[in-house]
N, C-alpha and C positions, 0 to 999 in steps of 0.2 A: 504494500500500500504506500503511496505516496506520503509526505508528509504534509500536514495539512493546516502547518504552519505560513502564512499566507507572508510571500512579500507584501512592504510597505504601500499603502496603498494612493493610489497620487492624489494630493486635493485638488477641490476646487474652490476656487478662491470665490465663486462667487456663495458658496453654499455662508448658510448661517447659522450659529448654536443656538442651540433654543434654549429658551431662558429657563433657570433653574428655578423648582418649585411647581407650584400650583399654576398661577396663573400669570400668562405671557403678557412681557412688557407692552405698554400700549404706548407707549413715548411721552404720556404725561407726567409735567414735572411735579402737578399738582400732589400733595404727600395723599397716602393712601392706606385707609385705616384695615390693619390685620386682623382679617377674620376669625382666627382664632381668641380673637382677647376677650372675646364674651364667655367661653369656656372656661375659666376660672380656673388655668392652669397653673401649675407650680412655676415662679415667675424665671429660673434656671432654663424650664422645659421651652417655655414661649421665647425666652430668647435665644433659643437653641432653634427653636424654629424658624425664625428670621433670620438668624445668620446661617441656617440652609434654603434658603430660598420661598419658605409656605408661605404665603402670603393669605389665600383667601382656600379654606376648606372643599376641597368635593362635596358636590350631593353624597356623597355614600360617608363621606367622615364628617362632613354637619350633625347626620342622623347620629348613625353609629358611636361617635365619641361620647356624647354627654350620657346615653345611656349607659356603657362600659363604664364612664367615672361614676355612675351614680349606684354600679353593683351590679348591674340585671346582666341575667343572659341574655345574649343576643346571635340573630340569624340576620346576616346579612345578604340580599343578593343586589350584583351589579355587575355590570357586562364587566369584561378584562381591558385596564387600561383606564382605571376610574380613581386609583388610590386607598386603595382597598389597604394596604400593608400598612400606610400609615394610620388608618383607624382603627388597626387592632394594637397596634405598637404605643400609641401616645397615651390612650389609659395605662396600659404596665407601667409605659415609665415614669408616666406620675404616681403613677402610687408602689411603684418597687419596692421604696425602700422602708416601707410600715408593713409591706407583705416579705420580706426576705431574712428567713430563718436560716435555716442549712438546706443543703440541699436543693437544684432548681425551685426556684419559685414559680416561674412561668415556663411553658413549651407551647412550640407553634410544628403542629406539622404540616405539613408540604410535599407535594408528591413527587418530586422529582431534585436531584441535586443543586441543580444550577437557581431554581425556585430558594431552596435554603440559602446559599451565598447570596444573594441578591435581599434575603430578607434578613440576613447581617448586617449588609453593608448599611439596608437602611437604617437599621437600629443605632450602629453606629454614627452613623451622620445627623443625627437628630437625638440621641444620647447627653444627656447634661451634666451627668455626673462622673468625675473622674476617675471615680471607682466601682462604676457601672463593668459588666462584661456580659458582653453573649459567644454563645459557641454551637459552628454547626456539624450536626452529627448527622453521618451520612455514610453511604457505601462506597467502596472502590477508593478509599481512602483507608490510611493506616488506622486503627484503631487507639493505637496508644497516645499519638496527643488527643484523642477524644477522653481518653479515662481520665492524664491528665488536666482537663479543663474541665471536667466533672469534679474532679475530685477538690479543684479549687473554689468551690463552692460557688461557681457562676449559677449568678443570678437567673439567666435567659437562656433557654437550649431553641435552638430551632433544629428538625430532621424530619428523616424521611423514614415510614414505618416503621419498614426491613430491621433498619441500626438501630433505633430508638430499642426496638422488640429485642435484637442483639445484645444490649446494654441491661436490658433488665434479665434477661436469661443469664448472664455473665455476673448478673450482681452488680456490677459496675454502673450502674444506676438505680437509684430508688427514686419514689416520686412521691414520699409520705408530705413532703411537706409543701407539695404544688398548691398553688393558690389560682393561677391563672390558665387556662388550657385553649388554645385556637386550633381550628382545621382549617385550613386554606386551602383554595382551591376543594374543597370540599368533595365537590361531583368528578373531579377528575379521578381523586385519591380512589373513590368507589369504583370508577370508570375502568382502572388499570389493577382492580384487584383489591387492594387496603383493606375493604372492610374486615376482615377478623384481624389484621393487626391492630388498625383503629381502636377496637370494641374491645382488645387484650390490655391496649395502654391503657384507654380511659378506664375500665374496671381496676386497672393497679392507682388509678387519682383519687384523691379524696374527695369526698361526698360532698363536702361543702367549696369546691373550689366553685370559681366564674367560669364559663363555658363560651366560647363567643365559636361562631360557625359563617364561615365565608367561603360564596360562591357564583360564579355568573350564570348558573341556572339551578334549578331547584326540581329535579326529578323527584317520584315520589322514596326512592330509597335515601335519598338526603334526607327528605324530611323526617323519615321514619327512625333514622339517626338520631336527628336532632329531637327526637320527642323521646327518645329513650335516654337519651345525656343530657339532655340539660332541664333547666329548673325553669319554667313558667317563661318561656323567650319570649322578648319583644323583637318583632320581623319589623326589616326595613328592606323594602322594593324599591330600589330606583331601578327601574329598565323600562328602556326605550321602546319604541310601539315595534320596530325591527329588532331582531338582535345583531344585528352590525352598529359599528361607529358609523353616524350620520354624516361625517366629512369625509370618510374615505369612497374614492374615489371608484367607483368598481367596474369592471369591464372582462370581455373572454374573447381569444381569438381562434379559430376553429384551423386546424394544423396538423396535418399528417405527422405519423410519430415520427418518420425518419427526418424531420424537417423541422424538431421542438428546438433543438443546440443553435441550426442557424436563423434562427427566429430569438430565440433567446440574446445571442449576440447584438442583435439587431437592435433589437428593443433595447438594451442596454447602453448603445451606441446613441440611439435617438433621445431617450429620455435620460442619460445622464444622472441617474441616482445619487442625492446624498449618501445612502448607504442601503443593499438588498438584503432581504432572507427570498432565497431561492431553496422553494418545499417539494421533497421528491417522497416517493411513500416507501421506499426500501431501501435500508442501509448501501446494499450493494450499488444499485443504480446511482445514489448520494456520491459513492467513491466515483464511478465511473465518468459523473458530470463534472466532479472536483476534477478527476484528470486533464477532461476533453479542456475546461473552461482556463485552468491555469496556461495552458500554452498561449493563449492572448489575450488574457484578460489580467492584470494586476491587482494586488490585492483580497485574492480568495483564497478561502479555506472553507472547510466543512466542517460538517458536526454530525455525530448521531451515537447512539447509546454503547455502540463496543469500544468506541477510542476510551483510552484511560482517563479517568479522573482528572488527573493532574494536567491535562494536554486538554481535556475538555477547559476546566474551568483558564487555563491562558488563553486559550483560542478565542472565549469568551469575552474577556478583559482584551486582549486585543482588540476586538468587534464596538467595545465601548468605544474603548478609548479611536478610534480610526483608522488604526492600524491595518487587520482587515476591512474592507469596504465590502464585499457581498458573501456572502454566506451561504454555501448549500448546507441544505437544512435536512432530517429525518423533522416527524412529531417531537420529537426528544425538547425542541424550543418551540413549540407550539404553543404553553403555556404558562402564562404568567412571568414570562420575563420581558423586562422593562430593558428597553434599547434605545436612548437619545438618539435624536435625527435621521431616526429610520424613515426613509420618505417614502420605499416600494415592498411591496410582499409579489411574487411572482411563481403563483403553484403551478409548477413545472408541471406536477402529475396533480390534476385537479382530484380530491378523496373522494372516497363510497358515501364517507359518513361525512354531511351537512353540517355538523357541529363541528368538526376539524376545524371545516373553511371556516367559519366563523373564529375561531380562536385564532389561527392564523395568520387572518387577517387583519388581529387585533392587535398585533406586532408594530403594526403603523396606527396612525390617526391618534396617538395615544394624548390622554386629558387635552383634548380637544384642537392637539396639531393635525393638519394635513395631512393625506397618506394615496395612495396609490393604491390597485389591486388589479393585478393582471392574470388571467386562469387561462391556462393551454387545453382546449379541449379538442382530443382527434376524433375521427369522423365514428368511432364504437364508443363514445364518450357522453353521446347527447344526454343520457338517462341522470348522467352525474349532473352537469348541469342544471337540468331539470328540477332535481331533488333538491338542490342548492337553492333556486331560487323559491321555491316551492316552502322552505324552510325560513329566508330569509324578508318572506312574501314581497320578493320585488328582482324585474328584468333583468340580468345584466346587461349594459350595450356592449353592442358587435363591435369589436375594433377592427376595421381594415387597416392593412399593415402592406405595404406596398412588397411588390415579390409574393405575398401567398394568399392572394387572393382567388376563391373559388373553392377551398373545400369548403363540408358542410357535412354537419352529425348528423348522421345518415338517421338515427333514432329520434329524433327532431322532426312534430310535424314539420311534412312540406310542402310547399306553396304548390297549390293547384295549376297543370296547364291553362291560359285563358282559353274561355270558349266563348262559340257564335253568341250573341246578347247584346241588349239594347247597350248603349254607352253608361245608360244611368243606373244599371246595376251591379253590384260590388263582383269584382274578379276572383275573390277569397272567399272560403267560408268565416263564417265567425270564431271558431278556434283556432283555424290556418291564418287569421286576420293579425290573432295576438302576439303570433311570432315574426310574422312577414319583414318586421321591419327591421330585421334583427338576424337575416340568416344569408 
């Protein structure tokens, strides 16, 4: 396998950072009062928020915070890309330090590694106390500085099942003295399995800990979770009448497969990306498009669940920080991870499953920046489409793309030959109408 450490990837000078925190600068000089400061935070916490950038709350952490401060369980749902990490993070760490005996106080699980480091890093960058610690426990990673950052009586664990479940079969974890407990990403955890290591940790928690439950959608086995763990929740619903970000931009271009790589260049070439996740649905194919794409394309690397740990999460931190600029993707980043100045998602291999694309796609547009979304469907592909928009209830537009113009998903109504008829009668049927303009 290649190595899928990406050369340096070139700027552009015209691209721009987006502003850190909540919400984007608007050029007023005019001063502008912090959302947060009617939450009645610890006055450490709120200026730890300001000098990282919060300025004015999400719907999802308006709701969510004042009930966590004020004790209650809580269920949260809100699409991906809404801020979700910092409303379960900002009650612990106001109240940490009346809740922190021996032993974790608070655990956050999360379904996937790169979801754990990322909800460190937050902690720490919004962290106000100098003798605060979190630490993430997770797999594919050595175990032993996990015990020791256990054993230092850190306050915050965030992980993933598997290790967590590892940790207490080992002994090397207890949880008598947990106060705080989160699921994030909730439905996903379930999605890929979790649920009995979930139901194994939380029966080792204490009865009287907070419970909060976070998720961008709420199928009935979430629920069924949450009504067996936790204490009397108050639900907070922000979701959109779609379940996509309302700004991103979405679009399919209908592409014979031997002809996805030079359509992909293309596109690449034309729109100019701040920075891609290009999504393929199998590892192998992942490797095969990292090879095709690095011979002229700079700046790529891949990702997906068998490279190591260690090579995952740099690869990762590269992608933040610029270094790589596009990224072949498995699902493995499909969820919940947060990527400054991602402007394009481009599902190479458009998914079976309707909620992939929606997560995906959530990669961009994130707290209300701009995003792109381009879908490759070949002509045995119509049904995926379909199902997508079908789920997402709304069209996606045809892009014509100069050079491949003329296929067409063959599973896709299609447009009627005209026939003999007066002029004032429609050429289409009314179902063949609704796609017509689009094929």
């Amino acid at each position: 396998m290649t190595d899928p450490i990406a050369e340096p990837a070139t700027t552009n000078a015209d691209a721009t950072p987006e502003t850190a925190g909540n919400t984007p600068d608007t050029g007023s000089t005019e001063p502008q009062t912090n959302g947060f400061s009617g939450m009645r935070l610890r006055p450490e916490l709120f200026e730890a928020l300001c000098r990282a950038g919060y300025s004015n709350p999400t719907p999802i952490q308006r709701e969510v915070i004042p009930l966590a401060l004020a004790g209650h369980d809580v269920i949260g749902q809100a699409q991906t890309g809404t801020g979700k990490t910092a409303a379960f993070l900002v009650p612990f760490l106001h109240h940490w330090k009346t809740l922190h005996e021996t032993g974790a106080s608070g655990l956050v699980l999360v379904p996937t590694r790169e979801l754990a480091l990322q909800v460190v890093a937050e902690a720490r960058k919004i962290a106000c106390d100098p003798d605060f610690a979190v630490a993430a426990i997770y797999g594919g990673q050595a175990i032993g500085p996990q015990i020791t950052a256990i054993r230092k009586n850190t306050p915050l664990l965030v992980g993933t099942p598997g290790r967590v479940i590892d940790h207490l079969m080992r002994g090397t974890l207890r949880l008598d003295g947990l106060k705080y407990a989160v699921l994030d990403e909730a439905d996903r955890m379930l999605d890929i399995g979790f649920r009995p290591d979930i139901e194994k940790i939380l029966r080792r928690c204490p009865a009287d800990r907070q419970t909060l439950l976070l998720s961008a959608t709420m199928p009935d086995d979430v629920l069924r979770l949450a009504h067996r763990y936790q204490k009397d929740p108050k639900t907070v619903q922000i979701t959109p009448e779609t379940p996509t970000v309302a700004r991103i931009r979405q679009s399919y271009v209908a592409v014979d497969e031997d002809r996805k790589l030079p359509l992909l260049l293309k596109l690449l070439q034309t729109e100019q990306p701040r920075a891609s996740i290009i999504f393929v649905e199998r590892k192998r194919w992942a490797e095969n498009l990292y090879r095709d794409l690095r011979q002229t394309v700079k700046g790529v690397s891949m990702m997906h669940g068998d490279l190591p740990q260690g090579m995952r999460t740099k690869i990762m931190q590269a992608f933040r920080d610029g270094v790589i600029k596009h990224l072949v993707a498995t699902d493995v980043v499909g969820r919940g991870i947060d990527v400054k100045n991602l402007s394009h998602v481009f599902n190479y291999d458009i998914p079976e499953d309707p909620d992939a694309y929606v997560h995906r796609i959530g990669r961009t547009g994130r707290i209300g920046a701009d995003g792109v979304a381009i879908a490759f469907v070949s002509p045995d592909q119509g049904h995926r489409l379909t199902n997508v928009e079908s789920f997402i209830n709304k069209l996606l537009d045809k892009r014509e793309v100069e050079g491949f113009e003329g296929v067409r998903p063959k599973d896709l109504p299609q447009p009627e030959a005209p026939k003999e008829q007066a002029p004032s009668q429609p050429v289409f049927g009314r179902r063949v109408k609704k796609y017509s303009n689009r094929l």
